[in-house]
C-alpha positions in Angstrom: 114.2 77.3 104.6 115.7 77.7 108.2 117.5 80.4 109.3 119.9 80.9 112.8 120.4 84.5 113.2 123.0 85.6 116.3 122.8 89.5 117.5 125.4 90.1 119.8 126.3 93.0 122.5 129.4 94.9 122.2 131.5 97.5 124.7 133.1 98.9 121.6 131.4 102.6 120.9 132.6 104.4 117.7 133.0 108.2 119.4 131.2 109.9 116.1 128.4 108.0 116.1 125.2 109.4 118.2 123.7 108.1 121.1 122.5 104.3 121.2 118.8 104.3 120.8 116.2 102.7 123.3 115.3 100.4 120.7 116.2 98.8 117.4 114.5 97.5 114.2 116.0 94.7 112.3 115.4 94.3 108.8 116.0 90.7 106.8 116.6 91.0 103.1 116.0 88.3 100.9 114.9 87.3 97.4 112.7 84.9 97.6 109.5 86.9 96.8 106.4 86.2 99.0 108.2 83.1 99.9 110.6 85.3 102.3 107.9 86.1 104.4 109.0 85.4 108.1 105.9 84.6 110.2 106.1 84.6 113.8 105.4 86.7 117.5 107.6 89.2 116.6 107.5 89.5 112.6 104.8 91.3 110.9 105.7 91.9 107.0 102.9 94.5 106.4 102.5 97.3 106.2 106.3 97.6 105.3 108.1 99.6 107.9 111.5 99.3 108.0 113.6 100.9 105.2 115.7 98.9 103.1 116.6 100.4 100.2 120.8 100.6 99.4 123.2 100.3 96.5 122.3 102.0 93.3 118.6 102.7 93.5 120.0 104.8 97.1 122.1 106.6 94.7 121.7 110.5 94.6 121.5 110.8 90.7 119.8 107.5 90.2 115.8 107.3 90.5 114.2 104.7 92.5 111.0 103.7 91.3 108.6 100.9 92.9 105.8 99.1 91.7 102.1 99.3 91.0 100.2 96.1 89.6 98.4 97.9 87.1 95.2 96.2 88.0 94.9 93.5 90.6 91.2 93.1 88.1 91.1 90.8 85.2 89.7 93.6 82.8 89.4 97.8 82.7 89.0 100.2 84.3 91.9 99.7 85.9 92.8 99.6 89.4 96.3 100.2 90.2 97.9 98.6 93.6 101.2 98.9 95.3 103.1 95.9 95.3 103.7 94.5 98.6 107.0 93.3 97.5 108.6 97.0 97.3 111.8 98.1 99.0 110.6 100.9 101.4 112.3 104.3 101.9 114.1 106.5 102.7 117.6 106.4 102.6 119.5 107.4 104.9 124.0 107.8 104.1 126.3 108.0 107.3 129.7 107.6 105.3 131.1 110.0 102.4 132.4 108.6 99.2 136.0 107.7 100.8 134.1 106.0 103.5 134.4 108.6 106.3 131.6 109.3 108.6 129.5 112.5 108.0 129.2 114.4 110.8 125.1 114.8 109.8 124.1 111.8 108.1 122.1 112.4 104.7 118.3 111.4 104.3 117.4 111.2 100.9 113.6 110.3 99.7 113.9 107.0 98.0 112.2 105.6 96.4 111.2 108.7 94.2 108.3 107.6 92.3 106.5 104.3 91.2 105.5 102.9 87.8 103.7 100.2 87.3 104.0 96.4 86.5 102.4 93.2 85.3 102.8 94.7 82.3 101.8 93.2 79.2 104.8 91.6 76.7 105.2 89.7 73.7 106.9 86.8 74.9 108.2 87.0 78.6 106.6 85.9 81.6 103.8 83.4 82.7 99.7 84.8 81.6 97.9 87.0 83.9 93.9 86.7 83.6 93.7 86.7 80.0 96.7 88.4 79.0 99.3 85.4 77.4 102.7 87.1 79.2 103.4 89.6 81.8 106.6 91.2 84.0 106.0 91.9 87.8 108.4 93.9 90.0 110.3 97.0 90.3 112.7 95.6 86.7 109.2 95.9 84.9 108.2 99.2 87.1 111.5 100.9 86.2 111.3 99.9 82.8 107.8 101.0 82.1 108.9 104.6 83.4 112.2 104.7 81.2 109.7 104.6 78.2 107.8 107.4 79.9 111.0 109.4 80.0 112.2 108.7 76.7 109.1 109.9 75.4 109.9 112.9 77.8 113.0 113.4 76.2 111.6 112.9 72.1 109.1 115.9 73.1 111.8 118.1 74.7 113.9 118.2 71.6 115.8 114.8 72.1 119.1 113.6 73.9 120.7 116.0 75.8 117.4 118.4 76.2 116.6 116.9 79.9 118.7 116.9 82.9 118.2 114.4 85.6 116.4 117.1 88.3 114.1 118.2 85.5 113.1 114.7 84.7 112.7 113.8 88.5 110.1 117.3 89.1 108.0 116.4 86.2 107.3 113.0 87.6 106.8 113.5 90.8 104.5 116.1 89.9 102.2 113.9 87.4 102.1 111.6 90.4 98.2 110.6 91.3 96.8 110.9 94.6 96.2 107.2 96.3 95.5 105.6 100.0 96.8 106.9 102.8 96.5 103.1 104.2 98.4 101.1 101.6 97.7 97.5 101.9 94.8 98.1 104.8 91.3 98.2 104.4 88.8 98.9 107.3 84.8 98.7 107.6 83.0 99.7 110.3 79.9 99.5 111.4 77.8 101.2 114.8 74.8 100.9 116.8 72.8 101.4 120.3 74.6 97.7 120.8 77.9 99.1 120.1 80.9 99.3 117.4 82.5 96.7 114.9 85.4 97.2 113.2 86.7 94.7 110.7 90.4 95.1 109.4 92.2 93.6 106.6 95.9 93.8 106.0 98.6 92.7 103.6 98.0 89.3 101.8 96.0 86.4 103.2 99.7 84.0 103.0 101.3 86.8 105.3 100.3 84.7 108.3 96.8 83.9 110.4 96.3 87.8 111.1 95.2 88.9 107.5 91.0 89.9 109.0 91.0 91.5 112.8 87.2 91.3 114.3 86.7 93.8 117.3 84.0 94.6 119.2 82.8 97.2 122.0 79.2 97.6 123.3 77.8 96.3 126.4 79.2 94.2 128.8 75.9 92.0 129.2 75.9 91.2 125.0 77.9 89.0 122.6 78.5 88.6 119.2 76.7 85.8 117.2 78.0 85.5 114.0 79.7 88.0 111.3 79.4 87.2 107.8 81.4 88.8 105.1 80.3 89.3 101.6 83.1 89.6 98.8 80.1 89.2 95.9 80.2 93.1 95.3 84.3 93.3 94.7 83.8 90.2 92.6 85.8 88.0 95.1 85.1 84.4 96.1 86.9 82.7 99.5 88.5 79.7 100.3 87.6 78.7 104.1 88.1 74.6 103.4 91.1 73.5 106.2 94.1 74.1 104.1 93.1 77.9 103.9 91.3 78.9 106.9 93.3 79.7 110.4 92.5 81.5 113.3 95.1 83.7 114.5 95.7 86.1 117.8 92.3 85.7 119.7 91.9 88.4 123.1 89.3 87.3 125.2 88.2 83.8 123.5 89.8 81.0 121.8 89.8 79.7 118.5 87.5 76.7 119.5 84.1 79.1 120.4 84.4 79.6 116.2 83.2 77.7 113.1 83.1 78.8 109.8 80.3 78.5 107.2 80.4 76.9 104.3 83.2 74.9 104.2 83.6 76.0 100.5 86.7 76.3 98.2 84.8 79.1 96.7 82.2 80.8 97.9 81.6 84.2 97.9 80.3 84.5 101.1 81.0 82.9 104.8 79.6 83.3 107.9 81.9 83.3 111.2 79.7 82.2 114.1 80.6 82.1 117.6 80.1 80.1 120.7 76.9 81.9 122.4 78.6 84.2 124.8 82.0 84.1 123.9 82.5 87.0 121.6 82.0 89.7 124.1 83.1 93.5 124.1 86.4 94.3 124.1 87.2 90.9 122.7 89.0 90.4 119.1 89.7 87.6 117.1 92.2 87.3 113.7 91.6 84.7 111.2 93.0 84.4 107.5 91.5 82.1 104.8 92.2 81.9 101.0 90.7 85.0 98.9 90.9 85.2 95.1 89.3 86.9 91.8 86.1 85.5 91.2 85.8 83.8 87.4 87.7 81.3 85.3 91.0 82.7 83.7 94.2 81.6 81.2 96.7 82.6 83.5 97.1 83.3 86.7 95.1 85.7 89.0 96.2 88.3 91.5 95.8 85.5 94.2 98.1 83.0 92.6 100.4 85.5 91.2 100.7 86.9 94.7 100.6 90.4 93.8 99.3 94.2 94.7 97.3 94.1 98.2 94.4 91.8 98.6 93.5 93.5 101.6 92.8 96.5 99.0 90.6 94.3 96.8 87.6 94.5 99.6 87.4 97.9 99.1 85.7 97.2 96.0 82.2 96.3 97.2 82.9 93.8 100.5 80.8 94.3 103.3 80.2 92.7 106.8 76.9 92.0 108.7 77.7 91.3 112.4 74.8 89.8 114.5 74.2 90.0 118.0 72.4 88.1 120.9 68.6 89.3 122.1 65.5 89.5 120.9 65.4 88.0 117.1 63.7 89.2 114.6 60.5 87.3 114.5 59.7 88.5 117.6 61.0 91.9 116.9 58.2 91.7 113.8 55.5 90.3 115.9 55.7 93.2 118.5 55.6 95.8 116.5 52.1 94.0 114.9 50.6 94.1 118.7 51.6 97.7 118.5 49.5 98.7 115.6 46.8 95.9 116.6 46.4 98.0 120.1 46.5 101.0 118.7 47.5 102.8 121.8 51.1 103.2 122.6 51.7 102.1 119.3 54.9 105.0 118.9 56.5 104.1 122.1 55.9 100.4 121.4 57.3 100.6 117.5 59.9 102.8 118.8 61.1 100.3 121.2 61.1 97.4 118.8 63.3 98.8 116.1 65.9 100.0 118.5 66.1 96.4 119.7 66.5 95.3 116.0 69.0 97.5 115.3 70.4 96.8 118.3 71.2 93.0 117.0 72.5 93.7 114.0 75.4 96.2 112.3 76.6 96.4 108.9 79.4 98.0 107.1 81.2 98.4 104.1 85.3 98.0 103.5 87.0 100.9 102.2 90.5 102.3 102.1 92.2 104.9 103.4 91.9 108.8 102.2 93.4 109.7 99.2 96.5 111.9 100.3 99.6 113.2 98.2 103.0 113.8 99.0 106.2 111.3 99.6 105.4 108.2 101.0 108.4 105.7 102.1 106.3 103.1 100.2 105.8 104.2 96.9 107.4 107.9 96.7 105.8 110.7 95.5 103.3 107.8 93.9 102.0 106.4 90.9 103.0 108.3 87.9 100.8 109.9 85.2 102.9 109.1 81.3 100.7 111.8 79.6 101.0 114.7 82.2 105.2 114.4 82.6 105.2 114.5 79.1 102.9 117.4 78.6 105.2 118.9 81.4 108.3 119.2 79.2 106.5 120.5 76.2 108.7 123.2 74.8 106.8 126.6 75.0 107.5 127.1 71.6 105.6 124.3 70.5 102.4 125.4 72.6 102.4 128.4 70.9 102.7 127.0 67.4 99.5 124.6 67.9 97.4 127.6 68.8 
């Protein structure tokens, strides 16, 4: 689908409003799903930035809620991840019910809270792993939660027993602590020969930038290869042609890499680069096809196109980067003449495995800190059914189960 979209510069001013801001942020709604994903120099869908929400979710009494898969894994324990398809917050009201401008416009924290979907029904919905139906999005999310307070609302003494604020505290407080970096996983690794980093954002259809290499060490060494390793999250990858692209390079171009093996599933693949091309301070992006490892019913997280598969490498991925110099043979051999002399064997042993590590880093993916608080993503987060009942227990009740 094409779109033609005119923005256009006015000389009318409206005297209430404040003053024109240096810059602007545009955001596109549509309902397309992961379909409506623009891709482009100026267009970067994730991490969601721009807030969005309106109508009756940005409603004061109403309660937004977005969405958690409630486990981007085919079995428990479960591992709960923000949907990438969530309406960010906060809202923000400039007019007053008779459409008059406030003079201080209103910010109010939407969404709230989050519940999550891909939850299990009898009937609706296509199969997910091994379950035979399941509902995704924020009409699951909300729905799931409006179980949560009904049972709220059974333990407080029934309909009438709960007002909306009360209901709205004890959810935000159950709320779990999560990422601070939703939908962004990083792995680093250091040496004498420098530092890796390895980043991984969004989905791997949000465009050729989903993995960001960089590296910084000395000017007179290069990067060889970097192979990732999904085996320990329980991912394979896709790098045949229809799948693997190389995105924004600095430094290089997409022609000094190859990728090996040209596999539609492999858990592993090796990136290796033409000798002296991947210097410091040079970067390349790249996405490829990445997907739960196994054979399944219904569809996986992958083809459902949901929760953050970014996230999923912080489940046991790790990187091995490789470096030009002395290889390791001859790193071996040297430290044999050292014990064989006998003298200067420290200094000599010393020496070698400094050069070893020297060529090679390794590091493992892993997600942000776990942080609490409102988030414009997901609200006060993900929340916990058993604690906001247990928050609306009656006293009286306590004190009879004693």
């Amino acid at each position: 689908m094409n779109y033609q979209i005119a923005i256009t510069k006015t000389k009318q001013t409206d005297p209430k409003a404040g003053p024109i801001p240096e810059t602007h942020q545009l955001a596109l709604y549509t309902t397309l799903g992961g379909a409506s994903n623009l891709v482009g120099k100026y267009f970067n869908p994730d991490p969601p930035a721009v807030p969005n929400i309106y109508g009756h979710p940005a409603a004061d009494s109403a309660i937004a809620v977005a969405a958690y898969d409630f486990n981007w894994k085919p079995a428990p324990p479960y591992h709960p991840q923000l949907e990438n398809s969530n309406s960010p917050g906060p809202a923000t009201i400039y007019f007053d019910q008779n459409n008059k401008r406030l003079a201080v416009p209103e910010t109010r924290l939407k969404p709230e809270i989050a519940g999550v979907d891909g939850v299990i029904t009898t009937f609706f919905g296509p199969g997910y792993y091994n379950y035979p139906f399941a509902l995704f999005g924020t009409s699951a999310s909300a729905a799931s939660v409006a179980g949560v307070v009904a049972l709220m609302l059974q333990e407080a003494g029934g309909s009438g027993s709960l007002n909306v604020a009360s209901v709205k505290l004890a959810l935000e407080n159950s709320a779990q602590p999560r990422t601070s970096t939703p939908e962004m996983t990083q792995a680093f690794g250091s040496s004498s020969a420098g530092f890796v980093s390895v980043t991984a954002v969004g989905q791997v259809y949000f465009g050729s930038n989903y993995f960001t290499v960089n590296y910084f060490g000395f000017s007179d060494d290069s990067m060889e290869s970097l192979t990732i390793d999904g085996s320990g999250a329980g991912l394979v990858f896709d790098t045949t042609s229809s799948a693997f692209a190389i995105g924004n390079t600095v430094g290089m171009n997409a022609s000094d890499v190859q990728v090996e093996p040209v596999s539609n599933s492999t858990s592993k693949f090796t990136l290796k680069f033409k000798p002296g091309s991947f210097k410091s301070r040079n970067s390349i992006s790249f996405t490829l096809g990445q997907d739960v490892a196994g054979k399944f019913t219904g569809f996986t997280q992958g083809q459902f196109e949901v929760g953050s598969e970014a996230e999923d490498l912080a489940s046991g991925a790790t990187f091995t980067a490789n470096f030009a110099g002395e290889p390791e043979d001859r790193v071996h051999g040297r430290n044999v003449e050292a014990v064989r002399r006998g003298f200067e064997r420290d200094r000599l042993i010393q020496e070698a495995q400094q050069r070893f590590s020297r060529n090679r880093q390794r590091g493992a993916f892993q997600n942000g800190s776990l942080t609490f608080g409102y988030s414009p993503f997901d609200g006060f987060g993900l929340i916990n059914a058993e604690a906001a009942v247990e928050a609306v227990f009656p006293a009286h009740k306590r004190l009879s189960q004693q």
